[in-house]
ROZANU-15521 format. One record per residue (C-alpha): x, z negated, y negated; residue number from 0. Coordinates in steps of 0.25 Angstrom, whole numbers, plus 5000, padded with zeros to 4 digits. Example, Ala and Ser with C-alpha at 12.3 -4.5 7.8 and 13.67 -1.06 7.14 Angstrom:
residues 2
+------+------+------+-------+
:    u :    w :    v : torgu :
+------+------+------+-------+
: 5049 : 4969 : 5018 :     0 :
: 5055 : 4971 : 5004 :     1 :
+------+------+------+-------+
END
This chain:
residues 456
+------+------+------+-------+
:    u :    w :    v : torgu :
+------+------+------+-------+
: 5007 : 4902 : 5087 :     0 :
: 5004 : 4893 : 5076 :     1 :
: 5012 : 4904 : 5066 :     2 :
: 5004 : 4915 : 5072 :     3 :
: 4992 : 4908 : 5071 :     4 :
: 4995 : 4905 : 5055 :     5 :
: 4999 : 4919 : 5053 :     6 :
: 4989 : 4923 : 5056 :     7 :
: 4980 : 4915 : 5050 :     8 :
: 4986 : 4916 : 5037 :     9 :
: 4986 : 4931 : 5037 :    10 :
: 4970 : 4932 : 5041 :    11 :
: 4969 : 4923 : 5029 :    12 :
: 4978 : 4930 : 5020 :    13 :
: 4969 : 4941 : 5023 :    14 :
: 4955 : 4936 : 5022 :    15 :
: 4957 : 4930 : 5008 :    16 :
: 4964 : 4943 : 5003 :    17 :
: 4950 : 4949 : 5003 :    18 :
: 4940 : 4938 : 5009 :    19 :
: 4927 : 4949 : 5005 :    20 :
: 4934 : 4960 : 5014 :    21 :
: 4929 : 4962 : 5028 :    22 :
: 4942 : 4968 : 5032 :    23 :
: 4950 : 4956 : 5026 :    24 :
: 4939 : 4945 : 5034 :    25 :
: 4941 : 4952 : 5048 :    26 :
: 4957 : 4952 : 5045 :    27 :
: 4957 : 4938 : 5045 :    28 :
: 4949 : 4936 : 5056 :    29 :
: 4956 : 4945 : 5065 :    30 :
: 4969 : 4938 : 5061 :    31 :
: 4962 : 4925 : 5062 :    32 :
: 4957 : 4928 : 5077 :    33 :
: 4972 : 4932 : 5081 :    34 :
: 4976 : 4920 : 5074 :    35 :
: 4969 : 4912 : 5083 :    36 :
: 4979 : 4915 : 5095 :    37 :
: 4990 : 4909 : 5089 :    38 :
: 4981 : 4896 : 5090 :    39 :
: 4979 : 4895 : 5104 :    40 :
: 4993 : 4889 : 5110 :    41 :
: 4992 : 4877 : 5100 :    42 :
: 4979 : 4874 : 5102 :    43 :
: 4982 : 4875 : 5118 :    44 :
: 4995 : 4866 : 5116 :    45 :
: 4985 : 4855 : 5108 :    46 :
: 4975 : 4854 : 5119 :    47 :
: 4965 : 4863 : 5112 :    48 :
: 4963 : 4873 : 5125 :    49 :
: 4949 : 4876 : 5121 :    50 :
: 4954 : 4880 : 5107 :    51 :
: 4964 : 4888 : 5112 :    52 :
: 4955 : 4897 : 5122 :    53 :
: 4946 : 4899 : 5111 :    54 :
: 4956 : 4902 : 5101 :    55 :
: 4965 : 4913 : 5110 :    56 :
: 4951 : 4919 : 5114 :    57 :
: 4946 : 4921 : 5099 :    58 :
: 4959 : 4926 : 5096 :    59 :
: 4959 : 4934 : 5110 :    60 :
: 4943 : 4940 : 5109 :    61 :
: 4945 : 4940 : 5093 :    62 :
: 4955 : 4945 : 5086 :    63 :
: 4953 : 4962 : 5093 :    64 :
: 4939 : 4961 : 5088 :    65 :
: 4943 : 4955 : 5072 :    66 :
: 4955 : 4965 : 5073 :    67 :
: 4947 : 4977 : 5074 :    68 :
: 4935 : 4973 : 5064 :    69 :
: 4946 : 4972 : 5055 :    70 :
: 4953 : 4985 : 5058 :    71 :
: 4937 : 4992 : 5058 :    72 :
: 4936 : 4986 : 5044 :    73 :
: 4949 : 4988 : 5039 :    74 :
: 4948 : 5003 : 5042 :    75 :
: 4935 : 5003 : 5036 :    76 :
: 4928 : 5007 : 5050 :    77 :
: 4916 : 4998 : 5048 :    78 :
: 4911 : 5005 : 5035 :    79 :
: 4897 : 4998 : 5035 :    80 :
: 4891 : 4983 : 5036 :    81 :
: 4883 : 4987 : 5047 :    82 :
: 4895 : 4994 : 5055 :    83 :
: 4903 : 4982 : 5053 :    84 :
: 4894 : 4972 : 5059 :    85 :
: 4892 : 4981 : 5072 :    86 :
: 4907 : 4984 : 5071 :    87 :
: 4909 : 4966 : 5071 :    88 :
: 4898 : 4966 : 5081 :    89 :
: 4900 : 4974 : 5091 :    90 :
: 4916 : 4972 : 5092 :    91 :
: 4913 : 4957 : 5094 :    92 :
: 4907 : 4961 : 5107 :    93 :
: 4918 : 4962 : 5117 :    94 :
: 4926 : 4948 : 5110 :    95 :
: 4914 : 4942 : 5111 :    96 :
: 4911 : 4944 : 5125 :    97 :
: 4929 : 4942 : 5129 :    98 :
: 4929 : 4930 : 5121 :    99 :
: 4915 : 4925 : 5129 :   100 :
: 4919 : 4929 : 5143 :   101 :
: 4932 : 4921 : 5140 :   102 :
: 4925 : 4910 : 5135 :   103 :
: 4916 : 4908 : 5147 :   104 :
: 4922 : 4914 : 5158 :   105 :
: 4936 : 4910 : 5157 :   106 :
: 4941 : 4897 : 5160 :   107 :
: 4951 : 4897 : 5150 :   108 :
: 4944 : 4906 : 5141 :   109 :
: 4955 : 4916 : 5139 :   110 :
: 4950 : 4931 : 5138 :   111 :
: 4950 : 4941 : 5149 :   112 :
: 4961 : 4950 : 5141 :   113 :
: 4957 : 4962 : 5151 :   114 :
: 4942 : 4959 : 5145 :   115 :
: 4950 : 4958 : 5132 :   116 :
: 4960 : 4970 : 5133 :   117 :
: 4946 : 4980 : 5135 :   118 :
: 4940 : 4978 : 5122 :   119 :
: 4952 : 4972 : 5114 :   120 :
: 4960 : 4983 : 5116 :   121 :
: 4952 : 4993 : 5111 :   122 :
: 4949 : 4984 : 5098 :   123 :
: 4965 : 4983 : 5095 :   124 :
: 4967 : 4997 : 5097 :   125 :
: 4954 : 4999 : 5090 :   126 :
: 4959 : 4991 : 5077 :   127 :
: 4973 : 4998 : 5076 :   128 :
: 4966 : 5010 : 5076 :   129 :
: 4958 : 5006 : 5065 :   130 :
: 4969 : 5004 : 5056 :   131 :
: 4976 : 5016 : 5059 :   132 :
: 4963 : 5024 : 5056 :   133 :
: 4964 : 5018 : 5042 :   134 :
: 4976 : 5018 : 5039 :   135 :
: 4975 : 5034 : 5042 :   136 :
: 4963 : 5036 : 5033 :   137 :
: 4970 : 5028 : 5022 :   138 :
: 4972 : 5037 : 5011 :   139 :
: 4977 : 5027 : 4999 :   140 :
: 4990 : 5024 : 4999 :   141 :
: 4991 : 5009 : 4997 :   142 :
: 4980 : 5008 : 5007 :   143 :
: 4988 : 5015 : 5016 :   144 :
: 5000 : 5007 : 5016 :   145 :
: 4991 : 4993 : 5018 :   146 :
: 4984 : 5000 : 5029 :   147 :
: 4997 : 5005 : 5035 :   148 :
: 5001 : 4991 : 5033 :   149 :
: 4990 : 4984 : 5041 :   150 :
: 4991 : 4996 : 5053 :   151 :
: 5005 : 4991 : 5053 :   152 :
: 5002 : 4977 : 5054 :   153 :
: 4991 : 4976 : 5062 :   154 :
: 4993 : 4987 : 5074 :   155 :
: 5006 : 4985 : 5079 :   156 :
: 5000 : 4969 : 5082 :   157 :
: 4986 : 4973 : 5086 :   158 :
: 4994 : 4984 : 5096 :   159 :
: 5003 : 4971 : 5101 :   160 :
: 4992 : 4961 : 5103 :   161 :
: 4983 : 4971 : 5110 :   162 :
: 4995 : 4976 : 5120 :   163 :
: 5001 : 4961 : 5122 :   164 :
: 4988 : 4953 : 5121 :   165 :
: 4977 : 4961 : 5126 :   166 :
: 4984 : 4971 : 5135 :   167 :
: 4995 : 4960 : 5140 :   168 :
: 4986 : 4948 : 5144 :   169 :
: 4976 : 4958 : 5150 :   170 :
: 4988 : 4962 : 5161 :   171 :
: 4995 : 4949 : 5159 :   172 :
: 4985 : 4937 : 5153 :   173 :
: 4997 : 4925 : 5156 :   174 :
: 5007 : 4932 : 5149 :   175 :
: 5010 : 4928 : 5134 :   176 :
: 5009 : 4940 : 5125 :   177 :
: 5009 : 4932 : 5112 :   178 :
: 5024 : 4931 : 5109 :   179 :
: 5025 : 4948 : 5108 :   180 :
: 5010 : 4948 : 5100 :   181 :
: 5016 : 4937 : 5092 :   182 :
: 5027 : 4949 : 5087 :   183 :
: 5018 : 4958 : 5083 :   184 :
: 5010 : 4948 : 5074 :   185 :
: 5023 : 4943 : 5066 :   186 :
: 5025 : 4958 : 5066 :   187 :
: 5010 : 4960 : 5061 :   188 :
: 5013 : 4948 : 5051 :   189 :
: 5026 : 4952 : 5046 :   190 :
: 5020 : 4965 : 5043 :   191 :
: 5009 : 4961 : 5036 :   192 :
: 5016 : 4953 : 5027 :   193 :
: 5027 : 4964 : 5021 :   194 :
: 5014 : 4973 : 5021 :   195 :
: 5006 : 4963 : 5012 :   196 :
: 5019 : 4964 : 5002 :   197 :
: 5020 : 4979 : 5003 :   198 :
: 5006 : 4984 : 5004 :   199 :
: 4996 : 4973 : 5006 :   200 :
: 4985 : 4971 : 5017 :   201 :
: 4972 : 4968 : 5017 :   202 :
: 4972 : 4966 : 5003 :   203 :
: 4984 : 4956 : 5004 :   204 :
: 4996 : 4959 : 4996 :   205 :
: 5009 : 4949 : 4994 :   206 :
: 5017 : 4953 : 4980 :   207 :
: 5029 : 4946 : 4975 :   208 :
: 5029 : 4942 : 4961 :   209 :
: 5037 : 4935 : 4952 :   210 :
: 5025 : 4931 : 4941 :   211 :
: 5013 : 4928 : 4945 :   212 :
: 5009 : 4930 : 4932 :   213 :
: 5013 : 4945 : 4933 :   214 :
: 5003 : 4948 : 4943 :   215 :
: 4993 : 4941 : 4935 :   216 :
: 4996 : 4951 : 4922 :   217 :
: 4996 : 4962 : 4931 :   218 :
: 4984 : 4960 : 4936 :   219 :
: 4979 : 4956 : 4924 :   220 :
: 4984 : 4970 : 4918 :   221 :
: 4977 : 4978 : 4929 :   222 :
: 4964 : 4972 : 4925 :   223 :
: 4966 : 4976 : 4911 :   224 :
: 4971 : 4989 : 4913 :   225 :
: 4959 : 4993 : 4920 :   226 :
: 4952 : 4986 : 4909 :   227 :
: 4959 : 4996 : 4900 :   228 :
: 4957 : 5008 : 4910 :   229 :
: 4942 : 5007 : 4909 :   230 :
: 4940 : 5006 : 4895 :   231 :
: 4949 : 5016 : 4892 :   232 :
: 4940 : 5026 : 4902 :   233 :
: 4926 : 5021 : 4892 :   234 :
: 4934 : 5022 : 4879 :   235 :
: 4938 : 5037 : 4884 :   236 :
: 4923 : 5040 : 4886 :   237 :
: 4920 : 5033 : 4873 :   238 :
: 4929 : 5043 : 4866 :   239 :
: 4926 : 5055 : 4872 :   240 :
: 4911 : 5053 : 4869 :   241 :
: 4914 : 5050 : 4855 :   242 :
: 4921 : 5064 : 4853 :   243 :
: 4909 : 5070 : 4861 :   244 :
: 4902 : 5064 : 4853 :   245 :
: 4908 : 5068 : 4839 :   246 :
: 4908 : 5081 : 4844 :   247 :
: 4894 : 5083 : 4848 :   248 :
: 4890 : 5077 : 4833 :   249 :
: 4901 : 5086 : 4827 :   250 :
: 4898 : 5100 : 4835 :   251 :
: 4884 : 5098 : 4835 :   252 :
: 4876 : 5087 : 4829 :   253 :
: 4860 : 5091 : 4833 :   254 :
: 4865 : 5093 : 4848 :   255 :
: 4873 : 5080 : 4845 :   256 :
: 4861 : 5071 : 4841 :   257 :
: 4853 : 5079 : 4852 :   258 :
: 4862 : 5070 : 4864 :   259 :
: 4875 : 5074 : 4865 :   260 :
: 4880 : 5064 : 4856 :   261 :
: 4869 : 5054 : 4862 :   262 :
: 4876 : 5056 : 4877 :   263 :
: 4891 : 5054 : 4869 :   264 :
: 4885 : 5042 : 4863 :   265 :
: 4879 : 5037 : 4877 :   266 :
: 4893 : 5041 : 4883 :   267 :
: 4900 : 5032 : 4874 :   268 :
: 4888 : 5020 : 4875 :   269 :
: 4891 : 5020 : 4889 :   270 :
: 4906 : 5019 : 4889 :   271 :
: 4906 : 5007 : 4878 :   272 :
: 4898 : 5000 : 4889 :   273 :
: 4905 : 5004 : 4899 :   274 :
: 4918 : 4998 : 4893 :   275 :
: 4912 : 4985 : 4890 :   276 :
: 4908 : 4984 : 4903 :   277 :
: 4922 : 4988 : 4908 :   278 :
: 4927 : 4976 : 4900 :   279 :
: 4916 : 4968 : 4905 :   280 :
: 4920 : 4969 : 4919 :   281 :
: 4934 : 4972 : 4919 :   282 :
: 4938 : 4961 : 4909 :   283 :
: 4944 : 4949 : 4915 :   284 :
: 4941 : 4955 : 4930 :   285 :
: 4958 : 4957 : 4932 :   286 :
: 4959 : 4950 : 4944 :   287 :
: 4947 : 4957 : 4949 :   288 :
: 4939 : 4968 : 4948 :   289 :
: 4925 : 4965 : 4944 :   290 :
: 4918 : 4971 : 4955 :   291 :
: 4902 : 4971 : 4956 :   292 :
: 4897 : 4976 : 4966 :   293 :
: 4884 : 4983 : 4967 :   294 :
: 4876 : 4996 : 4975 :   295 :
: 4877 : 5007 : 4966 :   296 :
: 4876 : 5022 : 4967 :   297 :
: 4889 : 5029 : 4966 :   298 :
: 4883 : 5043 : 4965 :   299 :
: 4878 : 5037 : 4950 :   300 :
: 4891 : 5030 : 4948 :   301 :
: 4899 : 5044 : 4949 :   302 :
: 4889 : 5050 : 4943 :   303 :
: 4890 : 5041 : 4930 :   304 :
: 4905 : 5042 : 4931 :   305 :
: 4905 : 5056 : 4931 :   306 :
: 4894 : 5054 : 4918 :   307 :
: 4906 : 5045 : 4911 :   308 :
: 4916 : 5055 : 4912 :   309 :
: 4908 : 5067 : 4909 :   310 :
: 4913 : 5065 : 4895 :   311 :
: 4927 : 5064 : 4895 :   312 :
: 4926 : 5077 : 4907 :   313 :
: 4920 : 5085 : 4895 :   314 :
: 4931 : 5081 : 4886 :   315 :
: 4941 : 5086 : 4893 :   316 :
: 4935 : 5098 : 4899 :   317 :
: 4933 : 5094 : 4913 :   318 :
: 4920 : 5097 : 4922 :   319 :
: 4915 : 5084 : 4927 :   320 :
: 4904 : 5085 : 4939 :   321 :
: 4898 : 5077 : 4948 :   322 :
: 4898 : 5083 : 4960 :   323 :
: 4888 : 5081 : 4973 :   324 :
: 4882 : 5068 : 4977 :   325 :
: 4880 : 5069 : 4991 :   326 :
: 4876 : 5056 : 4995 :   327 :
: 4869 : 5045 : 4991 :   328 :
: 4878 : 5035 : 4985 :   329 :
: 4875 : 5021 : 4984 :   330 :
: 4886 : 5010 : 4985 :   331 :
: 4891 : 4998 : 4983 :   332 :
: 4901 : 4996 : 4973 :   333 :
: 4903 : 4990 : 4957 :   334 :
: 4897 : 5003 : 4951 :   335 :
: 4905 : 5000 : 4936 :   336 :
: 4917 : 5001 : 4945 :   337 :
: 4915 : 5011 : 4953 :   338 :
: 4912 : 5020 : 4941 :   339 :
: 4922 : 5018 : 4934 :   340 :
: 4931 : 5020 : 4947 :   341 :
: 4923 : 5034 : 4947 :   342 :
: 4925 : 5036 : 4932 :   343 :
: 4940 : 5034 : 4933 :   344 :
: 4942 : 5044 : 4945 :   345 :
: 4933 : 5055 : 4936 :   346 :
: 4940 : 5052 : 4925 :   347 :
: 4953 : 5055 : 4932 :   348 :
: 4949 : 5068 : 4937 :   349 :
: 4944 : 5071 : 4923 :   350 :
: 4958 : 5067 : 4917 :   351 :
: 4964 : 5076 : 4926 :   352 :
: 4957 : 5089 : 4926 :   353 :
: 4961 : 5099 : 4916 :   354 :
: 4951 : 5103 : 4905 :   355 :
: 4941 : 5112 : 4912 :   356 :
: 4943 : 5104 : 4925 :   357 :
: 4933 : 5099 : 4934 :   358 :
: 4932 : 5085 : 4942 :   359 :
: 4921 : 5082 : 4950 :   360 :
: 4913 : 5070 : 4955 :   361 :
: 4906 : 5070 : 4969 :   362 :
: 4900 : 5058 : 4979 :   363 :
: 4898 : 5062 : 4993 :   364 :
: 4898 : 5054 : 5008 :   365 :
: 4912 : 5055 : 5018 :   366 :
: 4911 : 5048 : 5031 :   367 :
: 4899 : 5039 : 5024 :   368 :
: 4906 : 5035 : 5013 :   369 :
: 4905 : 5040 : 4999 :   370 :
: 4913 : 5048 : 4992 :   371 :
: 4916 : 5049 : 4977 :   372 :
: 4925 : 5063 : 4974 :   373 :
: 4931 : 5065 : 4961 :   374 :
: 4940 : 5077 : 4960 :   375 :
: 4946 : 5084 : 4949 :   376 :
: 4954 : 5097 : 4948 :   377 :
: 4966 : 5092 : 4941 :   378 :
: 4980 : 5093 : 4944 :   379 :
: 4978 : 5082 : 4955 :   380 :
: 4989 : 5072 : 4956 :   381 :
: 5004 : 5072 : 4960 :   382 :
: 5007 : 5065 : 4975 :   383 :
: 5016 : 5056 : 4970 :   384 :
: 5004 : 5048 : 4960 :   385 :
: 4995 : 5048 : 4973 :   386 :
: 5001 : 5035 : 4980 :   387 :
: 4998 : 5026 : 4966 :   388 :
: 4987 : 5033 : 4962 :   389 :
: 4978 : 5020 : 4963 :   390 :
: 4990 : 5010 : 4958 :   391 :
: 4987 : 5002 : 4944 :   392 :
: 4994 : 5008 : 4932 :   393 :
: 4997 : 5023 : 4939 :   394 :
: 4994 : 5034 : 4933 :   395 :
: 4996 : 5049 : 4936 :   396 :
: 4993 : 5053 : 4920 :   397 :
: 5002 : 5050 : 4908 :   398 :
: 4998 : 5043 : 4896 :   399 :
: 4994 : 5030 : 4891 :   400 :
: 4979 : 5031 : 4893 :   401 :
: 4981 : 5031 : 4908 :   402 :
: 4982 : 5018 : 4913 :   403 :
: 4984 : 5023 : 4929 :   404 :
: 4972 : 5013 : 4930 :   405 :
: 4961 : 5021 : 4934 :   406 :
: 4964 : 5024 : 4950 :   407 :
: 4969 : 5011 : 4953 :   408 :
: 4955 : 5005 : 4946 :   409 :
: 4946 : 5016 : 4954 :   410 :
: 4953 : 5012 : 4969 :   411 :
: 4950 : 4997 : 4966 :   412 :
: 4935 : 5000 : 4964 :   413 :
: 4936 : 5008 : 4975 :   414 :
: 4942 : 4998 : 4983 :   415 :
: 4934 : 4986 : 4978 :   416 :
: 4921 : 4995 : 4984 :   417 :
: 4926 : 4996 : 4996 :   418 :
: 4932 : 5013 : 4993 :   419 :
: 4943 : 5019 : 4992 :   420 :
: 4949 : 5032 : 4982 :   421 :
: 4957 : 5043 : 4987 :   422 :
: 4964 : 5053 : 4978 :   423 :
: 4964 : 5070 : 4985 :   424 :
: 4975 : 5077 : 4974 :   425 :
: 4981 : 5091 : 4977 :   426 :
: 4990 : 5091 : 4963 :   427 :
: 4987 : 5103 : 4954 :   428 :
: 4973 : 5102 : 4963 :   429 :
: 4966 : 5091 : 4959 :   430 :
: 4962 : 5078 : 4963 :   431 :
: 4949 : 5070 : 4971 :   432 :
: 4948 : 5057 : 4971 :   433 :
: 4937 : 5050 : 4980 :   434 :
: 4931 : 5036 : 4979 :   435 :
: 4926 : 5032 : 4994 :   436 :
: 4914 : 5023 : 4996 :   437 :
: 4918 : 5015 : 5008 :   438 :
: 4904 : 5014 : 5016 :   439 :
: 4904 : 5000 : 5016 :   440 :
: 4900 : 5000 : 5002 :   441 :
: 4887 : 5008 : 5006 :   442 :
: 4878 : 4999 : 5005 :   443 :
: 4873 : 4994 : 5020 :   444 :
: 4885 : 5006 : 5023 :   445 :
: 4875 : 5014 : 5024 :   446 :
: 4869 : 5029 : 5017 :   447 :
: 4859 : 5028 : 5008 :   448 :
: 4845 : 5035 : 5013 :   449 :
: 4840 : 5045 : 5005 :   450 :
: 4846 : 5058 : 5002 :   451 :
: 4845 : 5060 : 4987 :   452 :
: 4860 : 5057 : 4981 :   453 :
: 4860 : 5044 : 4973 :   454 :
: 4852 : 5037 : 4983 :   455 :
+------+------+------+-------+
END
């Protein structure tokens, strides 16, 4: 019981200090922690401790259901909002609250009523496995797939046991000692988990074997600069091609020049200059981490000044860039330099891709309350076999040595650092759309913005 109880315990620690600020991560070591607390009870029995033992097999009893399922609600992302989330924690605390109380002061020996226990309980395990088969169906990414399909793996087969064997099986039987066949499913649950965490990673947790610890230091140290490279190599693209507009305008026509064409190539070439110190600025020596600020800003101005940024480099290749409808109002909270240089490396994706005399488009709109960025382009979309690595460091689909296969991976850490997702729609030879996702709880109070003019 003891092992169990350190397992257990271990793992629930394992995940809290894998992501300490993540909700989903807090509520995975508590519910780990209240089934912990089960292993506890014989030892502390067998020591004379009785009172510590009925309180700590009636937290682990009245518990560990409700933890299970706030995890699973958060995990799928099913409580979007603060507010939801506190009703959710609020109003599922009722019936272990009132089990755990009757037990307390009606029984003698303060064990639970598991008939009591099996009508709310049951519906809260079966509850919580739904949950993560839902997720894992609406998964679109592959590598968040694979950790999803991990964690249903690990997690269901043992909620299934514990509710048939604990729940069920004392209800019909409360003498009988169910613990040696639940205690099965949780060295399966563990076992599991651990070749998962090599292979795929879970709740953010990921075991790799390496020789050199100094290897993964230059490789992370690699990434950083790479992405450092990236982005200046997007401003010093913009700095060239308003240069040639620029000699252009003073060549073709230099009374139209001096009238503001070559003033807004000036401008265009002023503002990528600041953008790249700034991109030094918050980039340089940020390779462990990404340096993330977060603020409310207006993503219906952030696309629309990415959009302006690569309005240049559209022109020079002969492709029509538009900023299509914004149908909602489209505050949110986020890092605005990140976010828009996320939206400026999808444009100018679509851009690269579409033949001269092209078109890519940018739109914001609401799905199912959460807002939508949509940038399509109608080049020759992108083969199947690129689509599972679309997003990993270093791979490109292009060919060249100005493609650094950096731009993807850089726009799906943004995303996920604010709390969204991307996802990449490709017919090949018909084009591709790529959609950044606002998750709702970065709304902020998760909630729509009154007013109906856009922008507001």
């Amino acid at each position: 019981m003891l092992y169990y109880f350190a397992a257990l315990t271990a793992a629930g620690a394992a995940a809290w200090l894998a992501r300490p600020r993540e909700a989903v991560n807090r509520w995975a070591a508590v519910f780990m922690l209240t089934a912990a607390s089960g292993g506890l009870t014989e030892q502390l029995r067998q020591r004379g401790l009785s009172g510590l033992a009925e309180a700590a097999g009636l937290f682990n009893a009245c518990l560990t259901p409700y933890a299970v399922l706030i995890f699973c609600l958060l995990y799928g992302g099913f409580l979007p909002s603060s507010r939801q989330r506190l009703a959710a924690k609020l109003l599922l605390l009722a019936p272990p609250a009132a089990s755990a109380a009757s037990a307390w002061l009606l029984s003698p020996a303060h064990a639970p009523n598991y008939g009591m226990l099996l009508v709310w309980a049951g519906p809260y395990y079966a509850a919580a496995c739904a949950c993560l088969l839902v997720s894992l169906h609406r998964e679109r990414h592959a590598a968040s797939r694979r950790s999803r399909l991990a964690l249903t793996a690990v997690m269901v087969p043992t909620l299934l046991g514990v509710l048939g064997f604990i729940n069920v099986g004392r209800a019909l039987r409360p003498q009988y000692d169910f613990f040696p066949y639940v205690a099965m499913f949780i060295a399966y649950s563990l076992g599991a988990a651990l070749i998962a965490i090599f292979l795929y990673g879970v709740l953010g947790i990921r075991l790799r074997v390496e020789r050199d610890p100094v290897e993964s230091a230059m490789r992370t140290a690699g990434m950083g600069a790479s992405m450092l490279s990236h982005s200046l190599k997007n401003e010093i693209g913009k700095i060239k091609i308003g240069a040639e507009l620029l000699d252009r305008e003073l060549k073709a026509e230099p009374q139209r020049a001096a009238e503001g064409g070559a003033a807004e190539s000036l401008e265009l070439i002023r503002e990528s200059a600041d953008r790249m110190l700034d991109t030094v600025t918050r980039i340089h020596g940020q390779t462990r981490e990404m340096d993330w600020r977060e603020q409310h800003c207006r993503l219906d101005e952030l696309l629309l000044r990415s959009v302006a940024r690569c309005s240049a480099a559209a022109a020079l290749r002969g492709v029509s860039l538009a900023a299509g409808s914004i149908q909602v109002p489209a505050k949110v909270s986020c890092d605005p330099f990140h976010l828009e240089e996320a939206l400026v490396n999808v444009i100018s994706n679509g851009i690269e891709a579409a033949a001269p005399g092209g078109t890519v488009s940018a739109s914001l709109l609401r799905e199912r309350r959460k807002l939508v960025v949509r940038i399509a382009d109608d080049g020759p979309g992108i083969a199947a076999v690129h689509l599972p690595y679309l997003f990993l460091p270093f791979y490109s689909t292009k060919q060249g040595r100005s493609n650094y296969g950096i731009g993807l991976s850089y726009v799906y850490q943004v995303m996920k650092r604010a709390g969204g997702r991307v996802d990449v729609r490709t017919v090949e030879g018909n084009g591709t759309t790529l959609e950044l996702t606002m998750a709702p709880s970065r709304l902020p109070d998760g909630k729509r913005e009154a007013g109906s003019r856009n922008g507001n």
